[in-house]
NUNU-965094 format. One record per atom (N, C-alpha, C, O): residue number from 1; atom name; x, y, z. Coordinates in nm, 2 decimals. Example, Ala and Ser with C-alpha at 12.3 -4.5 7.8 and 13.67 -1.06 7.14 Angstrom:
REM residues 2
+------+------+--------+--------+--------+
: resi : name :      X :      Y :      Z :
+------+------+--------+--------+--------+
:    1 :    N :   1.32 :  -0.57 :   0.78 :
:    1 :   CA :   1.23 :  -0.45 :   0.78 :
:    1 :    C :   1.32 :  -0.33 :   0.78 :
:    1 :    O :   1.42 :  -0.33 :   0.85 :
:    2 :    N :   1.28 :  -0.22 :   0.71 :
:    2 :   CA :   1.37 :  -0.11 :   0.71 :
:    2 :    C :   1.29 :   0.00 :   0.79 :
:    2 :    O :   1.34 :   0.11 :   0.80 :
+------+------+--------+--------+--------+
This chain:
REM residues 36
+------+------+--------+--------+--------+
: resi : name :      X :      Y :      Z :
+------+------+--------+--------+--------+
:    1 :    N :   9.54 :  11.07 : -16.72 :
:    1 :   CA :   9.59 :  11.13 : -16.60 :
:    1 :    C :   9.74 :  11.09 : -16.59 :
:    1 :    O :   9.82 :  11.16 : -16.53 :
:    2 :    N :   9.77 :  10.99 : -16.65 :
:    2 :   CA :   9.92 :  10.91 : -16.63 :
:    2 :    C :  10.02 :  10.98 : -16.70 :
:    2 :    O :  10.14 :  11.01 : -16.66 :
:    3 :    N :   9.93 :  11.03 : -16.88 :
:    3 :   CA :   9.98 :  11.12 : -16.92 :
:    3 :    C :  10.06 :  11.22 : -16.89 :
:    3 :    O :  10.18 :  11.23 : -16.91 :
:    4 :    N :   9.95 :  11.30 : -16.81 :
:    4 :   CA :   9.98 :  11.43 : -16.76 :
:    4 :    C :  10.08 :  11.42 : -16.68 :
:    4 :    O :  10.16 :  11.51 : -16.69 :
:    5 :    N :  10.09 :  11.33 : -16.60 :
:    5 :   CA :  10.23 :  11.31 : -16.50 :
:    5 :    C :  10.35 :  11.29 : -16.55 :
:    5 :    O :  10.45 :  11.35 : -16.50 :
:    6 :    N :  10.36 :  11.20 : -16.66 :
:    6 :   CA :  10.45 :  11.15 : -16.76 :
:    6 :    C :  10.50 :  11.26 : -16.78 :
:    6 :    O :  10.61 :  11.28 : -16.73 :
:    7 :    N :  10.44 :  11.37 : -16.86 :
:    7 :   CA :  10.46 :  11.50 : -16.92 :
:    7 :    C :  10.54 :  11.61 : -16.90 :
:    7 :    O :  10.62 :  11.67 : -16.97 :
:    8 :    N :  10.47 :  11.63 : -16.72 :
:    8 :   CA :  10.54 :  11.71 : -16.64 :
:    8 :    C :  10.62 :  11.68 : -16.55 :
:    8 :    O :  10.64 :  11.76 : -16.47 :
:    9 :    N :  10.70 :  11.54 : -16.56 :
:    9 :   CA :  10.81 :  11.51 : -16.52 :
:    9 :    C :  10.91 :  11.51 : -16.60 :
:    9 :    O :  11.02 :  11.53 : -16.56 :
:   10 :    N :  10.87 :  11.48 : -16.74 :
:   10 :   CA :  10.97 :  11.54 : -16.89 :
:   10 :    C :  11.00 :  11.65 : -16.89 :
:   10 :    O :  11.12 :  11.67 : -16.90 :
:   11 :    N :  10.89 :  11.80 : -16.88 :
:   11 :   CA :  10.92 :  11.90 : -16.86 :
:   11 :    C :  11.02 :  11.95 : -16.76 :
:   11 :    O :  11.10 :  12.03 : -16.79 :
:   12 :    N :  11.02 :  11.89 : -16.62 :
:   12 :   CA :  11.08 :  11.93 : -16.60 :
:   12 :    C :  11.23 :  11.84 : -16.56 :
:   12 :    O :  11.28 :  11.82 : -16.45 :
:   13 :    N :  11.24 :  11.82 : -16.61 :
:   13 :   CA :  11.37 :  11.72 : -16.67 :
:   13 :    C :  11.47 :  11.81 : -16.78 :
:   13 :    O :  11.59 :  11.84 : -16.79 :
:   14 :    N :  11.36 :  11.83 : -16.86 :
:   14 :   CA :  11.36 :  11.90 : -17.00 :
:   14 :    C :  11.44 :  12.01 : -16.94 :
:   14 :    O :  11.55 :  12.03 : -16.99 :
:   15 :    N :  11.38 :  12.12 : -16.82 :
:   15 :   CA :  11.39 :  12.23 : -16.78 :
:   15 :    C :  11.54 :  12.23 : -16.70 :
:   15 :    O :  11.60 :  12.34 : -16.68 :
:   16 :    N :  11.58 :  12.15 : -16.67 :
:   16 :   CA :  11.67 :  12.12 : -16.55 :
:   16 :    C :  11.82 :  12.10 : -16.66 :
:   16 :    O :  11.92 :  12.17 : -16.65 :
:   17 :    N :  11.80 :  12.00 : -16.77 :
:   17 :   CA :  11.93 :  11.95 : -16.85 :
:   17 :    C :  11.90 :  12.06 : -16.99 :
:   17 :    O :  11.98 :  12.04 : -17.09 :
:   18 :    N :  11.82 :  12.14 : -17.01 :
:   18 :   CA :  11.78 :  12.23 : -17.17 :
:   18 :    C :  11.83 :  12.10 : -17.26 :
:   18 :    O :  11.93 :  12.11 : -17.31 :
:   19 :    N :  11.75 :  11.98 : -17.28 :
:   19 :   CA :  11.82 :  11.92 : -17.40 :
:   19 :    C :  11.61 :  11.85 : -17.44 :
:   19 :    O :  11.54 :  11.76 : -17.40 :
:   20 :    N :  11.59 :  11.97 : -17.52 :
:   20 :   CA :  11.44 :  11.94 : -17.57 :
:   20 :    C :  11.44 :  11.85 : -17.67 :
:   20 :    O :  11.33 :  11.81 : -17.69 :
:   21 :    N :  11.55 :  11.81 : -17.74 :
:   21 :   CA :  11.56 :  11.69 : -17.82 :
:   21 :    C :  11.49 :  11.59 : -17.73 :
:   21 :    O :  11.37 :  11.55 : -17.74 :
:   22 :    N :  11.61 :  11.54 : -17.62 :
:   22 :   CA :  11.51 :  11.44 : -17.60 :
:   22 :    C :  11.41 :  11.43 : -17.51 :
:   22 :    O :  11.36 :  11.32 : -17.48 :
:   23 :    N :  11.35 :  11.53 : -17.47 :
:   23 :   CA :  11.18 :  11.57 : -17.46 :
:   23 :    C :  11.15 :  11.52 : -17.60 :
:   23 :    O :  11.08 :  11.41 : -17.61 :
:   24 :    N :  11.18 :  11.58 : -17.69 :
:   24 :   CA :  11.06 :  11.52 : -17.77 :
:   24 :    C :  11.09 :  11.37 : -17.82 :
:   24 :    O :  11.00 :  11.29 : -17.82 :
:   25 :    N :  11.18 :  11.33 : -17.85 :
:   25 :   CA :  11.21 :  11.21 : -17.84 :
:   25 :    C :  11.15 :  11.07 : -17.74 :
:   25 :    O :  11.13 :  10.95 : -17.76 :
:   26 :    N :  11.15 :  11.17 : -17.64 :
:   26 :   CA :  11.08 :  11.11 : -17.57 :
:   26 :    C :  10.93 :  11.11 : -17.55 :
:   26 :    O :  10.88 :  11.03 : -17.47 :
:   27 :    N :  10.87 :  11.17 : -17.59 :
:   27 :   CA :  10.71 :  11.19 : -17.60 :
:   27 :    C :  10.67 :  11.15 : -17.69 :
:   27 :    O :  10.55 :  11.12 : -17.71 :
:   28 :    N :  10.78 :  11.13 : -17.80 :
:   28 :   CA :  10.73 :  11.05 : -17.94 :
:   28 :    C :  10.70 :  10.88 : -17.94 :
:   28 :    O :  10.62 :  10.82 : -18.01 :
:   29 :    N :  10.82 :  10.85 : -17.84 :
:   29 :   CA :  10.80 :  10.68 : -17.74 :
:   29 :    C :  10.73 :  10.73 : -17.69 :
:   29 :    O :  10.67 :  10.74 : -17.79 :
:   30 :    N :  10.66 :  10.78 : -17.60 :
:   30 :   CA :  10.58 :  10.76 : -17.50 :
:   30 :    C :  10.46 :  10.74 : -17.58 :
:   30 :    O :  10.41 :  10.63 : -17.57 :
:   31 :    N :  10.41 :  10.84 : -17.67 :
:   31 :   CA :  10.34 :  10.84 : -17.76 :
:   31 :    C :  10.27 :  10.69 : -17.83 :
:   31 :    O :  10.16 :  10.64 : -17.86 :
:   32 :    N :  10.42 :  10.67 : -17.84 :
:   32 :   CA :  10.35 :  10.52 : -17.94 :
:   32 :    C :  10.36 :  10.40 : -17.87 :
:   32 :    O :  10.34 :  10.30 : -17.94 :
:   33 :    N :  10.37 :  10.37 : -17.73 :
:   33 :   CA :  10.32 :  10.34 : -17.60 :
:   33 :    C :  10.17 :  10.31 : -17.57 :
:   33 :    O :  10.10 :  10.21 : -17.56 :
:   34 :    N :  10.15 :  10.50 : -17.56 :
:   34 :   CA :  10.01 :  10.47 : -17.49 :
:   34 :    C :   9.91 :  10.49 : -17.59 :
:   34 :    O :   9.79 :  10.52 : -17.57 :
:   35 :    N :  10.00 :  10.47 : -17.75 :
:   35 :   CA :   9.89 :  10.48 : -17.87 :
:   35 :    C :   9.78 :  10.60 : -17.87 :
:   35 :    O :   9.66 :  10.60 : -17.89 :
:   36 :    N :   9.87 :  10.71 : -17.82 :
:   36 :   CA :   9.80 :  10.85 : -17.89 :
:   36 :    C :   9.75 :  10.90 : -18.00 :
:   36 :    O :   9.70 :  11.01 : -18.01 :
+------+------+--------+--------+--------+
């Protein structure tokens, strides 16, 4: 669930500055965080 929030607050972060680099950059730490 924490995920999902995590996610869609990157999105729209993502949506607001267009810099999807670090969306994924950032989901790739998040990633190895919550050991997805």
């Amino acid at each position: 669930m924490c995920s999902r929030i995590l996610i869609f607050l990157l999105f729209r972060v993502c949506r607001k500055s267009k810099e999807i680099k670090m969306l994924l950059i950032i989901i790739l730490f998040s990633s190895k965080i919550f050991g997805w």
